[in-house]
C-alpha positions as CSV (number, residue, x, y, z in Angstrom):
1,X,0.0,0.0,0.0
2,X,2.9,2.2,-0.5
3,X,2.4,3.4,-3.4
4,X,-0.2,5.1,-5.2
5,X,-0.8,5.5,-8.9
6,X,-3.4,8.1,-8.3
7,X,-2.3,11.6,-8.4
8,X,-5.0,13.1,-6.0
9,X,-4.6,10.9,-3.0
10,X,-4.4,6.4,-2.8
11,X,-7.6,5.8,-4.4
12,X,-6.4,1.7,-3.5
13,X,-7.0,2.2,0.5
14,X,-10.5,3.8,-0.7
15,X,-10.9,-0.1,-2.1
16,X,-11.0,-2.2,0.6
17,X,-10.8,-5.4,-1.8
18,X,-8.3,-3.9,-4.1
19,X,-6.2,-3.2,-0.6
20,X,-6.2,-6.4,0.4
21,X,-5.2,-8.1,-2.5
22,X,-2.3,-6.1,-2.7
23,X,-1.4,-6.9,1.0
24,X,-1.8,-10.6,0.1
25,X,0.0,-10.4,-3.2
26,X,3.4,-7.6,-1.7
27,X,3.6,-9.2,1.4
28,X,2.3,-12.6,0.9
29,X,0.0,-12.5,4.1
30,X,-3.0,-14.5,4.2
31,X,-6.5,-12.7,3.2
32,X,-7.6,-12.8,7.1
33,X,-4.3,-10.9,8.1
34,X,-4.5,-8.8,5.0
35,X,-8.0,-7.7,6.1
36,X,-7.3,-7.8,10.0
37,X,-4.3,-4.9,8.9
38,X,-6.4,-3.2,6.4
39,X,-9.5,-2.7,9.4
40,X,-6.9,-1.6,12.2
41,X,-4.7,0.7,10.1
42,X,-7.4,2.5,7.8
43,X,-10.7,1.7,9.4
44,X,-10.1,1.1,13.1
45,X,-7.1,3.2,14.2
46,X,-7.4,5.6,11.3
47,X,-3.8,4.8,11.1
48,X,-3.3,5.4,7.3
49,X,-5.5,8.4,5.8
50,X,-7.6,7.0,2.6
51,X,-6.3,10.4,0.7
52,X,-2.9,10.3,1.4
53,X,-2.7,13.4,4.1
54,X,-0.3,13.0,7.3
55,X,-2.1,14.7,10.2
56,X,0.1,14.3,13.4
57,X,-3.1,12.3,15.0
58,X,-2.4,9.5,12.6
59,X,1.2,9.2,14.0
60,X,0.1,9.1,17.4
61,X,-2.5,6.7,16.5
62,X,0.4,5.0,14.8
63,X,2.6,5.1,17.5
64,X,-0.4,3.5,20.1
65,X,-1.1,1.0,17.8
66,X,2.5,-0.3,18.2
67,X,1.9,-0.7,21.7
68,X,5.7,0.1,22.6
69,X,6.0,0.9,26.4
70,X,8.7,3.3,25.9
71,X,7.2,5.3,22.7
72,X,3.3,5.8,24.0
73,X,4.1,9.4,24.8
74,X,6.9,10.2,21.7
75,X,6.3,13.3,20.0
76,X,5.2,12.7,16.6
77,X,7.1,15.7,15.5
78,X,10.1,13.3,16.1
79,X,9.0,11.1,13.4
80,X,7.5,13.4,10.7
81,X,8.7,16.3,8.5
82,X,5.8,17.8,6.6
83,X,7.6,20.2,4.8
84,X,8.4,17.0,2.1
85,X,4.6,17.0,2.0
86,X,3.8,20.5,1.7
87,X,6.3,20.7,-1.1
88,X,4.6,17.4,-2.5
89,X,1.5,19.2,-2.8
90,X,2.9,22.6,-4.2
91,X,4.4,20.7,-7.1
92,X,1.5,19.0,-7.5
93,X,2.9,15.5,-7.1
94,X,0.4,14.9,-4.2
């Protein structure tokens, strides 16, 4: 789910299907992983946004769902420089 062919936002994690196939087929998971994933990160957790933004929120959600001890209270400034995003979206590669 990496990549994205669409050039306004993943239209794949708007697919739930589409998703999960490409879960089973890139990282050869079963179907029921692939879907368990796809519910947690996109549906659940709101892990992954559907049109490819990066609000902070989904980096602390990110950072809960990995359920580290240590990292439950990292700032997610730590992890994240939006300026690549911003400049993304100026160029219109976003």
């Amino acid at each position: 789910m990496g990549r994205c062919k669409a050039r306004n936002g993943c239209t794949i994690l708007k697919n739930k299907t589409e998703a999960i196939n490409l879960l089973v087929k890139t990282i050869k998971a079963s179907e029921a992983d692939s879907a368990k994933t796809y519910e947690a990160y996109i549906e659940r957790d709101k892990v992954i946004a559907v049109d490819a933004e990066l609000p902070l929120n989904h980096i602390e959600n990110y950072l809960k769902v990995r359920n580290d001890p240590e990292q439950k209270n990292m700032d997610p400034n730590q992890y994240v420089d939006l300026r690549y995003q911003a400049k993304a979206k100026q160029e219109g590669i976003h």
